[in-house]
C-alpha positions as CSV (number, residue, x, y, z in Angstrom):
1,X,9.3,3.5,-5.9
2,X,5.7,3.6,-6.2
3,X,5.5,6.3,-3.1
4,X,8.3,8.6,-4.5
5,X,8.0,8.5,-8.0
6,X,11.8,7.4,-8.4
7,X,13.0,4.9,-10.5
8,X,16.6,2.3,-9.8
9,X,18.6,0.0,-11.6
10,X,19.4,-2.4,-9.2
11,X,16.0,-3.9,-7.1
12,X,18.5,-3.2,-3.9
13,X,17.9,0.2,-4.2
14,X,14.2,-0.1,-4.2
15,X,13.6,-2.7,-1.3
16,X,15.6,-0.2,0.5
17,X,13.5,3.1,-0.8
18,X,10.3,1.3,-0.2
19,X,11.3,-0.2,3.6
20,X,11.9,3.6,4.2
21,X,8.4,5.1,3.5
22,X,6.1,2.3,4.4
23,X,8.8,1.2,7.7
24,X,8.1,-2.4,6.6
25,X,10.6,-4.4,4.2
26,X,9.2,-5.2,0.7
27,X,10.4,-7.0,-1.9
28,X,9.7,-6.7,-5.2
29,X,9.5,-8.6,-8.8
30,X,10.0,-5.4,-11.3
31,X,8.9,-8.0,-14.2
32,X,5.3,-8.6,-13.3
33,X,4.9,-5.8,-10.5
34,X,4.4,-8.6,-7.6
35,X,5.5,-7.8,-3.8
36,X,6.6,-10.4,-1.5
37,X,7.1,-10.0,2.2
38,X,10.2,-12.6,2.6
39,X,13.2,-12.2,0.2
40,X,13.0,-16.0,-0.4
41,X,9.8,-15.8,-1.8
42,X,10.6,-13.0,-3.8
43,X,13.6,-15.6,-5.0
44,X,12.0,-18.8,-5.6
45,X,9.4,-16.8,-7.6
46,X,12.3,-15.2,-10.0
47,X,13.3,-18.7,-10.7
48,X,10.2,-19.4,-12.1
49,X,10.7,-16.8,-14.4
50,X,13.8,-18.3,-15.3
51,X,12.4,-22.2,-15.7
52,X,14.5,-23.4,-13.2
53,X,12.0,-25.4,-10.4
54,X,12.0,-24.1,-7.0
């Protein structure tokens, strides 16, 4: 959580932490640091990481 200073295992935990402070919903990619505002983007980008087209 960039605003608290906390760190999570599971990316759950941080959409949730992050919705809290900011009072929007934001989904991140913990490999390269990117946001997305829509969970399927935040999906279709992780399948890029793992070669699969999206």
């Amino acid at each position: 959580c960039q605003e608290g200073g906390q760190s999570f295992i599971q990316s759950s935990d941080l959409v949730v932490l992050e919705w809290f402070h900011t009072g929007e919903v934001c989904y991140w990619c913990l490999e390269r640091g990117k946001s997305f505002r829509w969970s399927c983007h935040l999906i279709w980008h992780q399948k890029i990481h793992m070669g699969e087209r999206p």
